[in-house]
N, CA and C atoms as a LAMMPS dump frame, in Angstrom:
ITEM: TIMESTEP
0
ITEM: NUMBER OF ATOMS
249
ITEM: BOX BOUNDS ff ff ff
-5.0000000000000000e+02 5.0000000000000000e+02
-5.0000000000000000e+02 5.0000000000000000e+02
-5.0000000000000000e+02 5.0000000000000000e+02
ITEM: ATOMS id mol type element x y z
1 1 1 N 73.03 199.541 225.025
2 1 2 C 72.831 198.376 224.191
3 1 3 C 71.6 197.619 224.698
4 2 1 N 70.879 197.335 223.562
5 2 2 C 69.675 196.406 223.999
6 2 3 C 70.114 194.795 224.132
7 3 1 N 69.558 194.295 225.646
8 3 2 C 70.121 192.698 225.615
9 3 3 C 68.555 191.418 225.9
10 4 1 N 68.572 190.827 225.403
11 4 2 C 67.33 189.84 225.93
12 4 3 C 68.437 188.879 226.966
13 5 1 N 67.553 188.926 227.869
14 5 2 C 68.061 188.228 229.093
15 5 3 C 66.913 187.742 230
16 6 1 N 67.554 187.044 230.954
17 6 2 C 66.45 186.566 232.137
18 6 3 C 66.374 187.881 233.488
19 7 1 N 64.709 187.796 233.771
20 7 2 C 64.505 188.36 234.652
21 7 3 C 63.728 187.839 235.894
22 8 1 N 64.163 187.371 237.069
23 8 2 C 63.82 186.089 238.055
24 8 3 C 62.902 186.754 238.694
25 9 1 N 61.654 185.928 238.802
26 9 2 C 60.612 186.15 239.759
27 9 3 C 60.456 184.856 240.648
28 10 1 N 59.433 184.601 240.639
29 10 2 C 59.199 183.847 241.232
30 10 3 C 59.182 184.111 243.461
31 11 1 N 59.24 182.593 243.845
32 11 2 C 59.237 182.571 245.287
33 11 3 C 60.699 182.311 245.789
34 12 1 N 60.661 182.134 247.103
35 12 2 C 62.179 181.756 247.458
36 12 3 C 62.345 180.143 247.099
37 13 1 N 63.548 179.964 246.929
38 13 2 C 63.407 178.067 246.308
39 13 3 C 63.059 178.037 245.656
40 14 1 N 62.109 179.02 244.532
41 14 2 C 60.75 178.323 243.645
42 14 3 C 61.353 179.291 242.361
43 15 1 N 62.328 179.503 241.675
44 15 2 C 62.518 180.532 240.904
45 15 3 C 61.534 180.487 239.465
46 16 1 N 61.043 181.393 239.278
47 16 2 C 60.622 181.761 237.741
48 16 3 C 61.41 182.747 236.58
49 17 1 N 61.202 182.731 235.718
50 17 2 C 62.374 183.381 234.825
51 17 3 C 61.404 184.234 233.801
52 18 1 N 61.597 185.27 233.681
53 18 2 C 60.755 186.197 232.463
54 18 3 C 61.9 185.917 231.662
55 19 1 N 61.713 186.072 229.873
56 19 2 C 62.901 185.922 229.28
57 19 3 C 62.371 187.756 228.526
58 20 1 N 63.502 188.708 228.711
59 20 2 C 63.077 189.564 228.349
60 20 3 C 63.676 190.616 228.011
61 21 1 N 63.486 191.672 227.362
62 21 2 C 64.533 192.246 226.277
63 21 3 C 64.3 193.695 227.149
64 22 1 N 65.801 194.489 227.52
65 22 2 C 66.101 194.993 228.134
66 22 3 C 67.134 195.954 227.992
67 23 1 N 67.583 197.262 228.217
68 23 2 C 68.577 198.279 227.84
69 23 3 C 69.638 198.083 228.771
70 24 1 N 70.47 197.496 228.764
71 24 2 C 71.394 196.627 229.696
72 24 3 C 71.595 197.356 230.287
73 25 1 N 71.705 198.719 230.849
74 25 2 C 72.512 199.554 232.249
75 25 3 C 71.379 199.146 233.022
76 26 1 N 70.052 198.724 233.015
77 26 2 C 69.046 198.81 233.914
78 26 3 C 68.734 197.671 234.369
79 27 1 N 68.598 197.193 236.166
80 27 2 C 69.203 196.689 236.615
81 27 3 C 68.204 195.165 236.136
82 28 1 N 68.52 193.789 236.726
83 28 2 C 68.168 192.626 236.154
84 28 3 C 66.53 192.335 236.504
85 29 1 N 66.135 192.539 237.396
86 29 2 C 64.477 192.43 237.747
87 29 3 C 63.775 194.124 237.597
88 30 1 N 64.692 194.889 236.981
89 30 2 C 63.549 195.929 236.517
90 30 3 C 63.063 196.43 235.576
91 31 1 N 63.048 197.503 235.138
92 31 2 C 62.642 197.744 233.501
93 31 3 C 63.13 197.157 232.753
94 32 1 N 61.966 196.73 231.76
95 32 2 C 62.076 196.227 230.456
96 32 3 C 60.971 196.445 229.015
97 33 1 N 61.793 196.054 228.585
98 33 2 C 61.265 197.053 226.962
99 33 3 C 60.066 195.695 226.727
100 34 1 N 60.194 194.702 226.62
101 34 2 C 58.954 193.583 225.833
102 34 3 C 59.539 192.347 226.777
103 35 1 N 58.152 191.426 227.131
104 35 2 C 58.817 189.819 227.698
105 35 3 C 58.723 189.353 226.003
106 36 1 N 59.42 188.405 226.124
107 36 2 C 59.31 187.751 225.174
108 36 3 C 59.04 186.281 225.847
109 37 1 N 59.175 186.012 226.803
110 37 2 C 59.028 184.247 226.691
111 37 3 C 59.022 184.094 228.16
112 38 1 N 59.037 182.649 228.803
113 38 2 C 59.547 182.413 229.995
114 38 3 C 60.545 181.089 230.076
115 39 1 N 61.231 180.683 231.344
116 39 2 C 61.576 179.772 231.988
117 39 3 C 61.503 179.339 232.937
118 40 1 N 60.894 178.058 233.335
119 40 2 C 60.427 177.915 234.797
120 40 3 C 61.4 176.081 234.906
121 41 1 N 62.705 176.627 235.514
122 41 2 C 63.47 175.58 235.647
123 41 3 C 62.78 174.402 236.74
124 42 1 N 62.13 174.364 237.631
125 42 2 C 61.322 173.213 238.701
126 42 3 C 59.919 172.949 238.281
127 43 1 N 59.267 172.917 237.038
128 43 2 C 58.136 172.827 236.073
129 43 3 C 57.853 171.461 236.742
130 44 1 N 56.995 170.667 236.723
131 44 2 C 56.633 169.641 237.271
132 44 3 C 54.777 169.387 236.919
133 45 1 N 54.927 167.993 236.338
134 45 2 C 53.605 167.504 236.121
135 45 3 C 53.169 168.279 234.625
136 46 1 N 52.146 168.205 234.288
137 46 2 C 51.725 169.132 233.283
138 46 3 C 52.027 170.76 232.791
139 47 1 N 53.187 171.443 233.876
140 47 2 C 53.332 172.373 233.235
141 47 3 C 54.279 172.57 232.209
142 48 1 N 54.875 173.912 231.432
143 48 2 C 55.612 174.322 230.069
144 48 3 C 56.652 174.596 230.891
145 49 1 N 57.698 174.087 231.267
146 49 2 C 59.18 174.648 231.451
147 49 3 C 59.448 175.579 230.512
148 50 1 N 59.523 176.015 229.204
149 50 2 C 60.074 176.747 228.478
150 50 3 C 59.382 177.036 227.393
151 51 1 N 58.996 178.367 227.334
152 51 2 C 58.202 179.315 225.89
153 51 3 C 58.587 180.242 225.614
154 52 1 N 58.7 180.587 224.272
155 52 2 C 59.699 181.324 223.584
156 52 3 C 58.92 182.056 222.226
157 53 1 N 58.918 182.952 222.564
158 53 2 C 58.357 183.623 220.829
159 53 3 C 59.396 183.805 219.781
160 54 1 N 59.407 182.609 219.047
161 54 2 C 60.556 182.941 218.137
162 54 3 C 60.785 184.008 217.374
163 55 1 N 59.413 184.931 216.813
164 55 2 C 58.932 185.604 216.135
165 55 3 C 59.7 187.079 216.689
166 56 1 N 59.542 187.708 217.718
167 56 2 C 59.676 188.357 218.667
168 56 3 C 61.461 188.172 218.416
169 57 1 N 62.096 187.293 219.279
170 57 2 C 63.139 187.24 219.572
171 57 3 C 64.302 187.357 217.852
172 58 1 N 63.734 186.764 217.346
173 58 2 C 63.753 187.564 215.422
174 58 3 C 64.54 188.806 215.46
175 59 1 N 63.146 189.286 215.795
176 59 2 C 62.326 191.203 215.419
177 59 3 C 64.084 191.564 216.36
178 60 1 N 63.658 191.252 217.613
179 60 2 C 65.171 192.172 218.354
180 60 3 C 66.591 191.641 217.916
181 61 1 N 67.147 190.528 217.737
182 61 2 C 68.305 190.477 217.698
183 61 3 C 68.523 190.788 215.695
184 62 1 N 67.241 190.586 214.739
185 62 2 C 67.788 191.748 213.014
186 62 3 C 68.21 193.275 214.032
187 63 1 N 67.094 193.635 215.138
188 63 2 C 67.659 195.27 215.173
189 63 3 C 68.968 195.502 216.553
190 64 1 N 69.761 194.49 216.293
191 64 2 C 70.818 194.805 217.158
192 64 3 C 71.096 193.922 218.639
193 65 1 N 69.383 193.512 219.405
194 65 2 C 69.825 193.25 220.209
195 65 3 C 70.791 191.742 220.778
196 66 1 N 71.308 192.045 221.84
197 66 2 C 72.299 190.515 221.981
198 66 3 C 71.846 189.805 222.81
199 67 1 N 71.797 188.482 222.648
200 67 2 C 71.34 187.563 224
201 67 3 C 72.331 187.216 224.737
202 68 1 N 72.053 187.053 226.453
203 68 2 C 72.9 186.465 226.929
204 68 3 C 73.392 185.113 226.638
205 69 1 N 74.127 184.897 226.992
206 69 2 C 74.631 182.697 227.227
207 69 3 C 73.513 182.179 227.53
208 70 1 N 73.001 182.619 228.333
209 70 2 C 71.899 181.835 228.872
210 70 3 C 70.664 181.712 228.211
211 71 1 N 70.117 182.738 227.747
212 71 2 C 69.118 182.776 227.188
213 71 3 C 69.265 182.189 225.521
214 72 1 N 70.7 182.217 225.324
215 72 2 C 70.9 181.469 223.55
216 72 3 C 70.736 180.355 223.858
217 73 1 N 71 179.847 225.025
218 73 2 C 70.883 178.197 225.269
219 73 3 C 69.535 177.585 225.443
220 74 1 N 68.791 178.395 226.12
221 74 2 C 67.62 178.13 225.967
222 74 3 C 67.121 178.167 224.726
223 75 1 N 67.001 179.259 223.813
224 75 2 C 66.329 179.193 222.656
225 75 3 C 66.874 178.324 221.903
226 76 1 N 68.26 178.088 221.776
227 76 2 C 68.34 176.853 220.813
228 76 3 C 67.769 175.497 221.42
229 77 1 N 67.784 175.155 222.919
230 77 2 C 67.099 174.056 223.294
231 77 3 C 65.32 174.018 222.763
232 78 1 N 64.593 175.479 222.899
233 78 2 C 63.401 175.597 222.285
234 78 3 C 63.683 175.318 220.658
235 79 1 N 63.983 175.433 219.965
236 79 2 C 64.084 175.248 218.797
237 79 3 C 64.133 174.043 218.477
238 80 1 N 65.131 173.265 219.16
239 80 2 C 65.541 171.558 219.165
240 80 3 C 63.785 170.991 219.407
241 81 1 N 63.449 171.523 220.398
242 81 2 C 61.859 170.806 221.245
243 81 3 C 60.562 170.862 219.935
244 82 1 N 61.046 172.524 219.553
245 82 2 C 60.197 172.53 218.16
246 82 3 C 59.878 171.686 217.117
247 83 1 N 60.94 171.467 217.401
248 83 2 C 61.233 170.847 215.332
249 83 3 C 61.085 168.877 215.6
């Protein structure tokens, strides 16, 4: 099953988040099919805490794929920020 989910980079303390669409047996920071977006929960000063290709995230969940909890929460919070 294809899932869009988070994939953590970043430093120690300093987490970054790929938001990104993925064949769920494979494990959470490795292969992945497309990023679609990010999350950077400790954003500070002028940067984007949260970007999201709505367009993209569309395209995968018409062909099946599922988002986690986490990542629906985010996009509906992006959506709210949108509009």
């Amino acid at each position: 099953m294809v899932v869009i989910r988070l994939a953590r980079g970043g430093a120690k303390k300093r987490p970054f988040f790929n938001i990104v669409v993925a064949d769920s047996r494979l494990r959470r920071d490795g292969r992945f099919i497309e990023r679609v977006g990010f999350y950077n929960p400790v954003a500070s000063g002028g940067e984007q805490p949260l970007r999201v290709a709505f367009d993209r995230v569309e395209h995968w969940t018409g062909h099946g794929a599922q988002m986690s909890p986490t990542v629906r929460r985010l996009v509906e919070q992006a959506k709210t920020a949108a509009a």
